[in-house]
C-alpha positions as CSV (number, residue, x, y, z in Angstrom):
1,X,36.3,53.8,-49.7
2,X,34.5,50.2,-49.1
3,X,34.9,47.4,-51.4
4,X,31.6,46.4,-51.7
5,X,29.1,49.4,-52.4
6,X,27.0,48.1,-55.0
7,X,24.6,50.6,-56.6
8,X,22.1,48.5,-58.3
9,X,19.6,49.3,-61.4
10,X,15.9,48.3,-60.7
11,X,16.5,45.7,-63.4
12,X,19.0,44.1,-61.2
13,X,17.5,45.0,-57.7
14,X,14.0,42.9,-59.5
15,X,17.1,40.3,-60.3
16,X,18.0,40.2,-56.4
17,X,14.7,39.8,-55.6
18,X,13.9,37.0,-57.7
19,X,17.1,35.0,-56.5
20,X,16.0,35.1,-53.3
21,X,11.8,35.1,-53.1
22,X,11.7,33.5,-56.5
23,X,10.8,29.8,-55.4
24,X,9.4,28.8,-52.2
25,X,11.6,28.8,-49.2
26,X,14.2,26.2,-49.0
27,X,13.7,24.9,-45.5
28,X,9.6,23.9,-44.8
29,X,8.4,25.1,-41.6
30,X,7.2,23.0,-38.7
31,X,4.1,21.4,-39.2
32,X,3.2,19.6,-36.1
33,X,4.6,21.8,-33.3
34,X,6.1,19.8,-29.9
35,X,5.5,21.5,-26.5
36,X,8.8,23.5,-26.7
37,X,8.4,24.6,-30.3
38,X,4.7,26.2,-29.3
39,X,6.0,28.0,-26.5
40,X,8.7,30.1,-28.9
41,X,5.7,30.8,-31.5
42,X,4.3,34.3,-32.0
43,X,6.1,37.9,-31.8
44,X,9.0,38.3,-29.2
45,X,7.8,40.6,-26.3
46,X,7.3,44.5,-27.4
47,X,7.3,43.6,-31.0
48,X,4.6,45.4,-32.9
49,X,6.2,48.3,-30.1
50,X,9.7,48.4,-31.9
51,X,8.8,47.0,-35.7
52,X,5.9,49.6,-36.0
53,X,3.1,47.3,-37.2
54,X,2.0,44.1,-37.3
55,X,3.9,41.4,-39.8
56,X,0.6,40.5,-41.2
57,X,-2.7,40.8,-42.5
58,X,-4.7,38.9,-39.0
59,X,-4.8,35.0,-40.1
60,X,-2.0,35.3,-42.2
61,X,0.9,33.2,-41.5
62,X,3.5,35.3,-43.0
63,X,4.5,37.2,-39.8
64,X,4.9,33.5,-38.3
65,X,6.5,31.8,-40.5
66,X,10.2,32.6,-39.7
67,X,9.4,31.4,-36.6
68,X,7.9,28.3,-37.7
69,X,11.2,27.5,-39.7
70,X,13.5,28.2,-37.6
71,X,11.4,25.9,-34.9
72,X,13.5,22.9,-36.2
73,X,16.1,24.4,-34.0
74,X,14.5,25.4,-31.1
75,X,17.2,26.2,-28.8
76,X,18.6,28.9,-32.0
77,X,14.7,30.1,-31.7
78,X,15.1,31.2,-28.2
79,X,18.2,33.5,-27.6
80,X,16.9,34.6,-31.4
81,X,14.3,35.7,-29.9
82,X,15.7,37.4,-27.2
83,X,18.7,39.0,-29.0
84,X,16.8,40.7,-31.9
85,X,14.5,43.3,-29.7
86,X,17.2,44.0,-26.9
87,X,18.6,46.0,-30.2
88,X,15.8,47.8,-30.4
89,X,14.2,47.9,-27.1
90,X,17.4,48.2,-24.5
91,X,19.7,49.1,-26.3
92,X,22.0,52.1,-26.2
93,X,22.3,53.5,-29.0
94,X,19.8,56.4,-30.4
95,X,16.9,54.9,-32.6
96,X,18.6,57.1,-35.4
97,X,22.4,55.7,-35.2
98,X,21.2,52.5,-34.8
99,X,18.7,52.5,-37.9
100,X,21.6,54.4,-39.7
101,X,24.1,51.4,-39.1
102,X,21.6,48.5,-39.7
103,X,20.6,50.1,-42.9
104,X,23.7,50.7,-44.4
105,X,25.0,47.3,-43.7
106,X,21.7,45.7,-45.0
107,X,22.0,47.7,-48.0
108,X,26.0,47.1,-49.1
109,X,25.3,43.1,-48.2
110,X,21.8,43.5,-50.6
111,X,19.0,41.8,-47.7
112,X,15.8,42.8,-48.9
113,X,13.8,42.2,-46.2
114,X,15.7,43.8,-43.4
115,X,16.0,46.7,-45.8
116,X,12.5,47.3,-46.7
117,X,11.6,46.7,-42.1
118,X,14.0,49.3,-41.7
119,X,13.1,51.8,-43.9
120,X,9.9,51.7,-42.5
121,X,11.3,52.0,-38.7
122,X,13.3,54.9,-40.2
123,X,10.6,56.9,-41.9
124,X,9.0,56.0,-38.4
125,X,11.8,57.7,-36.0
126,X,11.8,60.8,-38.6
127,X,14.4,59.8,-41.5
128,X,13.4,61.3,-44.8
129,X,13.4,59.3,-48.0
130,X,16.7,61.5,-49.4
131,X,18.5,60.3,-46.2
132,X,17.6,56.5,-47.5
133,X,18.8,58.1,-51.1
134,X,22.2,59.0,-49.7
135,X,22.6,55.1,-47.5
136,X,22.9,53.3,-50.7
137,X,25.5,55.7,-51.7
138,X,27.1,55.2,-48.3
139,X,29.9,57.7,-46.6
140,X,30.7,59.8,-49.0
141,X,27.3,61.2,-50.0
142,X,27.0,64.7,-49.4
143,X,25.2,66.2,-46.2
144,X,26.1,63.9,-43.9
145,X,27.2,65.7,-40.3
146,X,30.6,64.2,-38.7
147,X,28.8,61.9,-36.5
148,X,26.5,60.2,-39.2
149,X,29.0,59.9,-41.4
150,X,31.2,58.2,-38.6
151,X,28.2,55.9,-38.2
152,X,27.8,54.9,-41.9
153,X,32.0,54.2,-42.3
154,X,31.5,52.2,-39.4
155,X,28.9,50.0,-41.2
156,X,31.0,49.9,-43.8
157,X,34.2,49.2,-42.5
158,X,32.5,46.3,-40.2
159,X,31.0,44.9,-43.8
160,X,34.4,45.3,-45.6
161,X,36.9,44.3,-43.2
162,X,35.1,43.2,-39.8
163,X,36.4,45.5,-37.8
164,X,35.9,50.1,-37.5
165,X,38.8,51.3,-38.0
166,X,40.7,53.8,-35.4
167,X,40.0,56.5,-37.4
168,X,35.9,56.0,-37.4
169,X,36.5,54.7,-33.7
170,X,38.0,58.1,-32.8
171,X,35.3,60.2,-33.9
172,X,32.3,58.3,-32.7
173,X,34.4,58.3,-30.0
174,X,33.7,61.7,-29.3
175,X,29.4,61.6,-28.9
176,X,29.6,57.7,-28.2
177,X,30.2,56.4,-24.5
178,X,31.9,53.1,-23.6
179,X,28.6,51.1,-23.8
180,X,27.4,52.5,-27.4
181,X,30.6,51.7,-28.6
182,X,30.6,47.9,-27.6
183,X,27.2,48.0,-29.2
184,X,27.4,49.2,-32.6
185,X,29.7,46.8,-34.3
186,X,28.0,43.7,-32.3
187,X,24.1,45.2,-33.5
188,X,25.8,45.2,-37.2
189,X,26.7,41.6,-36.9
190,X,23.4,40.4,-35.5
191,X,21.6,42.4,-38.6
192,X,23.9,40.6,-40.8
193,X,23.1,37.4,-39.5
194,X,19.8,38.3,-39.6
195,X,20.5,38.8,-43.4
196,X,22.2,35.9,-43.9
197,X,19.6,33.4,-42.3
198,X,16.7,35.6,-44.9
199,X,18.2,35.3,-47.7
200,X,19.8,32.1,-47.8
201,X,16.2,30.3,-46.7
202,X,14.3,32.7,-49.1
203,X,12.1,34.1,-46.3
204,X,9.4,35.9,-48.2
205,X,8.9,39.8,-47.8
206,X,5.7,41.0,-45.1
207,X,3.5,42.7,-46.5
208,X,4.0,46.1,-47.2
209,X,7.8,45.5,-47.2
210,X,9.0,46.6,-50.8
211,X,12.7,45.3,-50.1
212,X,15.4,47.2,-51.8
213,X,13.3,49.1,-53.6
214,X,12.3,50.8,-50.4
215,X,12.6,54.3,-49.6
């Protein structure tokens, strides 16, 4: 069973929320942009392709505005911006696994915004609302085939104790190839630091985005 599997009311999902978005974020973003720091502005490559939609509303600077903090460090700004679509654009594993693993892990570590993106991508791929239902309850929901529910323990194993147990490894074992394993635990771990970065600045949510009260 994981250790952390929090199952949230709306009252404290709201509470979440607030913590995070209530204030504006804690870091200002770049104002007066050097050479370098313009180059790294705007979407990554394929990025409306693999996110579904645009960020924003067209003149809104919402979309941007991770981006524009994270400009301060422009070298971070660069693989960032490299690593995030290979997940989604090269990478091995089917759109469903890895959706399945990104979600589980966003929801047990409670990031809002990569949450609500990936419900979205979800719903886009074919995931029904009663699949998002059964991730916040995690593994043991009911329904779940032997691969998927390998896929979810993994998330939570790699949340709980950063590493998928042989048990888990065995089974996915059995549909994954070498390459997909490799993957998985290193696209949880970039999610997580996605997470981590979000809701320690207070990145507000895109439009459209309803955080954890996505489904």
């Amino acid at each position: 069973m994981p250790k952390t599997n929090p199952s949230p009311t709306p009252q404290e999902i709201a509470a979440r929320h607030t913590a995070i978005f209530g204030r504006p974020p804690r870091v200002e973003p770049v104002r007066d942009l050097t050479d370098e720091q313009r180059e790294l502005m705007g979407p990554p490559p394929g990025f409306e392709k693999y996110i579904g939609r645009s960020p924003a509303k067209p003149g809104s600077t919402e979309g941007a505005l991770v981006h524009l903090i994270m400009a301060h460090n422009p070298g971070l700004l660069r693989q960032f911006r490299t690593m995030m679509p290979f997940f989604m654009l090269e990478g091995r594993l089917p759109p469903r696994d890895r959706e399945i693993a990104i979600l589980r892990a966003a929801w047990m570590r409670q990031i809002p915004f990569v949450w609500g993106e990936h419900v979205a991508i979800g719903k886009k791929i074919g995931m029904t609302s009663e699949e998002m239902d059964s991730l916040t309850e995690g593994s043991t929901a009911p329904g779940w085939s032997e691969h998927d529910r390998a896929v979810v323990r993994a998330a939570e194993e790699l949340v709980d104790d950063a590493m998928i147990s042989r048990e888990t490894w065995a089974v996915l074992a059995q549909t994954f190839d070498q390459a997909q394993l490799i993957e998985l635990p290193l696209l949880v771990g970039q999610y997580l630091i996605m997470g981590y970065y979000q809701n320690s600045i207070g990145l507000p949510l895109w439009e459209g985005n309803e955080g954890l009260f996505a489904r």
